[in-house]
C-alpha positions as CSV (number, residue, x, y, z in Angstrom):
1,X,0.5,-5.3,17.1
2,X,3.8,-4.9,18.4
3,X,4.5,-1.6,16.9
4,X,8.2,-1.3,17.9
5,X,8.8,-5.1,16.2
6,X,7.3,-3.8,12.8
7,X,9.2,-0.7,13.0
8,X,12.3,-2.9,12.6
9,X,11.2,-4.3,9.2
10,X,10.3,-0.8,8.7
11,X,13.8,-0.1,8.4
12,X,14.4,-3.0,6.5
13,X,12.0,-1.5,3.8
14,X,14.2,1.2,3.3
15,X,17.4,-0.2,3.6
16,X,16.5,-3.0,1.1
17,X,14.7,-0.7,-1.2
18,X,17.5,2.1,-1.4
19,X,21.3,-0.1,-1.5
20,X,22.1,-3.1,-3.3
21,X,21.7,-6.8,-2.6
22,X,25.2,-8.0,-1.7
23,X,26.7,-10.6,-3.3
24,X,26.6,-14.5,-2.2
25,X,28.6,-15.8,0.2
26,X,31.5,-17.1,-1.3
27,X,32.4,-19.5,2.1
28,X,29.1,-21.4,1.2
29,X,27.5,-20.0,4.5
30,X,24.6,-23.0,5.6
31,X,21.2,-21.7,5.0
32,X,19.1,-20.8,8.0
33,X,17.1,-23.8,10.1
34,X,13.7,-23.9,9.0
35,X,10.3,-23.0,10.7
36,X,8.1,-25.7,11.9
37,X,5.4,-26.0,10.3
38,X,3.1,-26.7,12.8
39,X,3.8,-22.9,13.7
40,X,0.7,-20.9,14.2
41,X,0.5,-17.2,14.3
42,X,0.2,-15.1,17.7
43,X,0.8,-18.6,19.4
44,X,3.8,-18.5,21.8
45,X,5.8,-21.7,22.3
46,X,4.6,-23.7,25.0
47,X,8.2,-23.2,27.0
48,X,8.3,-19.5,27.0
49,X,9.2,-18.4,30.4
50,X,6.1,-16.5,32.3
51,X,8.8,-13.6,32.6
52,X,9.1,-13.5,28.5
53,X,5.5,-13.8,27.7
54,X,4.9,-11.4,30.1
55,X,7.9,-8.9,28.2
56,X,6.4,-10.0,24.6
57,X,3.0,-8.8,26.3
58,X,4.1,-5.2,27.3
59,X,6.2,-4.7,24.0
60,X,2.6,-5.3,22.2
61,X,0.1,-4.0,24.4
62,X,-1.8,-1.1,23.5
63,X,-0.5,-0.7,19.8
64,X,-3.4,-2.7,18.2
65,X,-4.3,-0.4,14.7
66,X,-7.4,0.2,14.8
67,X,-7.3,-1.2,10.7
68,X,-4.4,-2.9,9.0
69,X,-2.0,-1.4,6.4
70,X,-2.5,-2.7,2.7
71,X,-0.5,0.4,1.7
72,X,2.3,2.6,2.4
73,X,4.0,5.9,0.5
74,X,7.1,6.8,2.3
75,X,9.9,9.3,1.3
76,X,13.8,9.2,3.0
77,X,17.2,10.0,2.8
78,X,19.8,7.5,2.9
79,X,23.8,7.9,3.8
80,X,25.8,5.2,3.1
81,X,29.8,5.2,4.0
82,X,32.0,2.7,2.2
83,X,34.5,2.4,-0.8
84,X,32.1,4.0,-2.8
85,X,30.1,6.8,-0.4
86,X,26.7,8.5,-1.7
87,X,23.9,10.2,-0.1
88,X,20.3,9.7,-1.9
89,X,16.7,10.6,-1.4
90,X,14.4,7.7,-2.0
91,X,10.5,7.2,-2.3
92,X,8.9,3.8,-2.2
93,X,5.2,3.3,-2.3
94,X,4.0,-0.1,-1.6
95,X,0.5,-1.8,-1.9
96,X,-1.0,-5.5,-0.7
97,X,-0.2,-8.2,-2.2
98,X,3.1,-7.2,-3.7
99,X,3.1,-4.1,-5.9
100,X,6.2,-1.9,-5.2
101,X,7.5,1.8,-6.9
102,X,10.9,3.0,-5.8
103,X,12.8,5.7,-7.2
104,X,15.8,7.6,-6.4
105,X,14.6,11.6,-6.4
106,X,18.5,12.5,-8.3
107,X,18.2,10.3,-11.0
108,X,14.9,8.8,-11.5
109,X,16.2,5.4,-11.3
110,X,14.3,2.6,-9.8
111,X,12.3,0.0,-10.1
112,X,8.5,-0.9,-10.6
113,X,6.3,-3.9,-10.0
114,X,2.9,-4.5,-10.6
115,X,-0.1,-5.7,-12.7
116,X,2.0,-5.1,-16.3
117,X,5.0,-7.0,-14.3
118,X,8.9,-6.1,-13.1
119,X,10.4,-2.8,-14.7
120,X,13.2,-0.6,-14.5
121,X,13.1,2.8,-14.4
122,X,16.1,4.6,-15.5
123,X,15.2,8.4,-15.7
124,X,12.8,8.9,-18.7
125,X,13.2,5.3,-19.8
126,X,11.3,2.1,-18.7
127,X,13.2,-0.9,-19.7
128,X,11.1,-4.4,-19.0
129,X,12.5,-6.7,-16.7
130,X,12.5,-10.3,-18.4
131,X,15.2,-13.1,-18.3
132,X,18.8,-13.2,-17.1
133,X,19.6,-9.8,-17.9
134,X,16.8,-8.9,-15.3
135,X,17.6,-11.0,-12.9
136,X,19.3,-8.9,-10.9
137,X,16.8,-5.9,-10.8
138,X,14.1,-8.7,-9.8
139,X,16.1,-10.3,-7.3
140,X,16.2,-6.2,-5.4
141,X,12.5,-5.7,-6.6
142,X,11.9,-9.7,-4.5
143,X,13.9,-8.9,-1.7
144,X,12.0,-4.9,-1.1
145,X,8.8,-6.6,-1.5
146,X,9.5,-9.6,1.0
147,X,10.2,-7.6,3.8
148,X,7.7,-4.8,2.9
149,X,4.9,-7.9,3.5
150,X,6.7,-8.7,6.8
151,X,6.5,-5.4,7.6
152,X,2.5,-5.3,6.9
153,X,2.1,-8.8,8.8
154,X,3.8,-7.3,11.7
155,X,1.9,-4.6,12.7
156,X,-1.2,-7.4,13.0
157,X,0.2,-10.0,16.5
158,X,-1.9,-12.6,14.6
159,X,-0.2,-12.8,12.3
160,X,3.2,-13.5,13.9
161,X,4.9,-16.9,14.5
162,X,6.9,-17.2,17.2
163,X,9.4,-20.1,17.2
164,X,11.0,-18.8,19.9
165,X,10.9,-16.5,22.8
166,X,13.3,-15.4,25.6
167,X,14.8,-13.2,28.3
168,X,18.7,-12.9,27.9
169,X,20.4,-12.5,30.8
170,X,22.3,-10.0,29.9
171,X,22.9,-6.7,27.1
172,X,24.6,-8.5,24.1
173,X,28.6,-8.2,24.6
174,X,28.5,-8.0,20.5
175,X,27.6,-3.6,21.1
176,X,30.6,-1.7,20.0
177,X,31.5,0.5,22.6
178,X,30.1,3.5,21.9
179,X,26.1,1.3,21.9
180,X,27.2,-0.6,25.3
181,X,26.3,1.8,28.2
182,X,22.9,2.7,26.1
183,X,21.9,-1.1,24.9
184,X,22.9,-1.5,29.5
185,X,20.0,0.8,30.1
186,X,17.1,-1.4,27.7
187,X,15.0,-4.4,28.1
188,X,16.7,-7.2,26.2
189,X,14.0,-10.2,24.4
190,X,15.2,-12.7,22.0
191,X,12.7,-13.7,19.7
192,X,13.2,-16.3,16.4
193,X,10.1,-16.1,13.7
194,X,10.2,-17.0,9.9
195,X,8.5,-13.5,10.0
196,X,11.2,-11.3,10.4
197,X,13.1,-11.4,7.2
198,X,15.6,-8.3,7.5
199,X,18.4,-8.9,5.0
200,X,20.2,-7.6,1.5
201,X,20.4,-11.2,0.1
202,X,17.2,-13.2,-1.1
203,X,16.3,-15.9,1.2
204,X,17.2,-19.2,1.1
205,X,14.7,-21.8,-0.8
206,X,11.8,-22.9,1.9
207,X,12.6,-26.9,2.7
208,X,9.5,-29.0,1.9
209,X,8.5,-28.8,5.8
210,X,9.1,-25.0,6.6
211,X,10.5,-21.6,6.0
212,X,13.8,-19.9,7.4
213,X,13.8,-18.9,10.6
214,X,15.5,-15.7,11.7
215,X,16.1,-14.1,15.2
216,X,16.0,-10.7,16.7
217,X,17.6,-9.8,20.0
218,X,15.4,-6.1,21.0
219,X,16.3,-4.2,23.1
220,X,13.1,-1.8,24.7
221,X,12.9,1.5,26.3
222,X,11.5,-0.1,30.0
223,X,9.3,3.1,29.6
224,X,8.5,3.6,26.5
225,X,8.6,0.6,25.2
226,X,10.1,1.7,21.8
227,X,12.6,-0.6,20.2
228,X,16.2,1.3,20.4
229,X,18.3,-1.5,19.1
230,X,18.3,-4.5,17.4
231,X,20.2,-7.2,16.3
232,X,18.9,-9.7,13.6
233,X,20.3,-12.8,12.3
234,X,19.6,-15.6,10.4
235,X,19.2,-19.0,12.2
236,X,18.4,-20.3,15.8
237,X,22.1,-21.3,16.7
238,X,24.4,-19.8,19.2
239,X,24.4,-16.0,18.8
240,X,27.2,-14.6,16.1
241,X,27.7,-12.0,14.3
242,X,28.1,-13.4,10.3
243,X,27.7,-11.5,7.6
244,X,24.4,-10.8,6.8
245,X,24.0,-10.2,10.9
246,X,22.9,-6.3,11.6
247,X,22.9,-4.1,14.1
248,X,20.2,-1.5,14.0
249,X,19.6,1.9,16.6
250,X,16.5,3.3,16.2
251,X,16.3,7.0,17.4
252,X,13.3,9.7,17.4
253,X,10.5,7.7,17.7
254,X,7.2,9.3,16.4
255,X,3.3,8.4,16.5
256,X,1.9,8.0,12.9
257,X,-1.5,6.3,12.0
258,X,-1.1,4.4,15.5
259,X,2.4,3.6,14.8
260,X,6.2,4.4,16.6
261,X,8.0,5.2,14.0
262,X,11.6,6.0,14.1
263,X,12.8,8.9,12.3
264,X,16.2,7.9,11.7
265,X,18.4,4.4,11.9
266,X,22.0,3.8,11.9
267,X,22.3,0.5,10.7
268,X,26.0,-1.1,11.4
269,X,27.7,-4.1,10.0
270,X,30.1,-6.3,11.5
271,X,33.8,-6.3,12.1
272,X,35.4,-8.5,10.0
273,X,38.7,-8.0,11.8
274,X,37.6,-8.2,15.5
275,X,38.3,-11.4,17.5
276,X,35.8,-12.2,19.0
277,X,33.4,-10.7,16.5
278,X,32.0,-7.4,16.9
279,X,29.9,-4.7,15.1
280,X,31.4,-1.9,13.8
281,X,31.5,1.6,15.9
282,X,30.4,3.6,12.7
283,X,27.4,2.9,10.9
284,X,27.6,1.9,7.5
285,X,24.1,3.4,6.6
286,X,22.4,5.7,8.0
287,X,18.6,6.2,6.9
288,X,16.5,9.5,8.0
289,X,12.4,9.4,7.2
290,X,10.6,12.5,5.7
291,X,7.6,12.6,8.3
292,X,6.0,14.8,5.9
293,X,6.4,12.7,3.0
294,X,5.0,9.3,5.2
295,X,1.7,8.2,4.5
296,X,0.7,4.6,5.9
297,X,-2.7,4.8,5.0
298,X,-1.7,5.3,1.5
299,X,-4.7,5.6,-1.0
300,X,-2.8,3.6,-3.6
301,X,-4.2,1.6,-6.5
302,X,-3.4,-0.8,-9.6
303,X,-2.4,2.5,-11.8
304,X,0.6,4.0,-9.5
305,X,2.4,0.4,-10.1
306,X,2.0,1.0,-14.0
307,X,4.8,2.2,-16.6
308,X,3.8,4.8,-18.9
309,X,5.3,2.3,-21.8
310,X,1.6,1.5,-24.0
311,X,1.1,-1.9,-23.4
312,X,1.7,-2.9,-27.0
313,X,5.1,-1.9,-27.0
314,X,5.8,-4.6,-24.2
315,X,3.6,-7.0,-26.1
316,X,0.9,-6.4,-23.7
317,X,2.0,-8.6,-21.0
């Protein structure tokens, strides 16, 4: 499995599960194009390049898991810079097909889905999640457990539909400054999939005939092989930076449960004020992983996705 690809939604996990989904576009931005669906997975498109195949081929090789994950537990800490800066310690725990526990350590608040439904946690209360005043809450719980999935299929190469795959000729001229001379120094591939869901809003409708398509521009160690930066986007147009468009550096790789791992990621946004668009020289969030406290073989079942609430007091739903 390409290891260094499914570290990227790794990041995702986190990000999604620990800041809030941003608000809609209000410019009406066009949803992405969507995936053929004559797609099949670990099937590269019939015009990659012998030069890309052979780059998608050393960025997997070697990092086949011996078993997939159905289940992670994973503890971080999360910086965040803005109007409104905060530092928190998160834990999710995650387990096939879509059960999901985050909490914030500080407060106890987070959320909870699984086989008695969506819940929030708020400290010592569990409040149900049910119509439109949970809407929000389950739109955050959706959009953690869509990319936690992606995540999963990743680390399997059969899994993964490729709609597009290719060698740029050159570092993207998007890296603020400070990223250029290091993002000189990597292995660049461009690669679109409807697998690599990495963003804070939910994800447009699927059309009749497909599913979004997304696209992420890595950039490799040429001797590692670990994925140091990343840009993803929605869409297989001309590369821009919009604003759901991130920038990711991955840094301190480590080996867990057959994995690269990185320990911490600087995630950046982009420069609303540059012309030509940029990213941002400072990262807006910053995420660092408890390597103590990460467990992807997580022996997880129905009962750590349940409240405490008896069932009769949420009608036994």
């Amino acid at each position: 499995m390409p290891h260094g690809v499914a570290g990227v939604l790794f990041a995702g996990v986190l990000l999604c599960a620990a800041a809030p989904a941003q608000d809609d576009d209000p410019g009406g931005a066009p949803p992405p194009p969507q995936a053929d669906d004559a797609l099949r997975p670990g099937v590269l498109p019939a015009d990659a390049t012998p030069a890309a195949r052979a780059a998608w081929a050393v960025l997997c090789e070697g990092t086949l898991a011996p078993e997939p994950i159905t289940a992670f537990d994973v503890s971080f800490h999360l910086r965040a810079r803005g109007e409104e800066p905060h530092d928190v310690d998160t834990r999710i725990r995650f387990s096939s097909p879509g059960y999901l526990r985050s909490e914030v350590r500080e407060t106890g608040r987070g959320h909870l889905r699984g086989d008695r439904g969506d819940w929030l946690l708020d400290g010592e209360r569990e409040v149900r999640l049910l119509g439109r005043e949970g809407a929000e809450d389950i739109r955050q719980i959706e959009e953690t457990v869509a990319v936690a999935r992606n995540f999963i299929a990743l680390t399997d190469p059969r899994s993964v539909r490729i709609a597009g795959l290719d060698l740029p000729e050159a570092p993207p001229p998007e890296l603020p400054a400070g990223l250029a001379e290091h993002g000189a120094r990597l292995s660049w591939l461009s690669l679109l999939s409807p697998d690599l869901r990495l963003s804070l809003d939910r994800a447009p409708p699927a059309a009749a005939h497909g599913v979004p398509l997304y696209r992420a521009l890595i950039g490799s160690h040429p001797r590692t092989g670990n994925i140091e930066l990343a840009i993803l986007q929605e869409g297989d147009g001309p590369r821009r930076i919009g604003r759901t468009t991130l920038l990711l550096e991955l840094r301190g790789h480590f080996e867990r449960d057959g994995f690269s791992i990185p320990r911490e990621v600087l995630i950046y946004g982009a420069d609303a004020t540059a012309r030509p668009a940029q990213f941002v020289s400072v990262p807006r969030v910053q995420l660092w992983v408890d390597d103590e406290g990460l467990d992807l073989r997580a022996p997880l079942t129905p009962a750590d996705f349940r409240p405490t609430t008896p069932p009769a007091a949420d009608g036994g739903r």
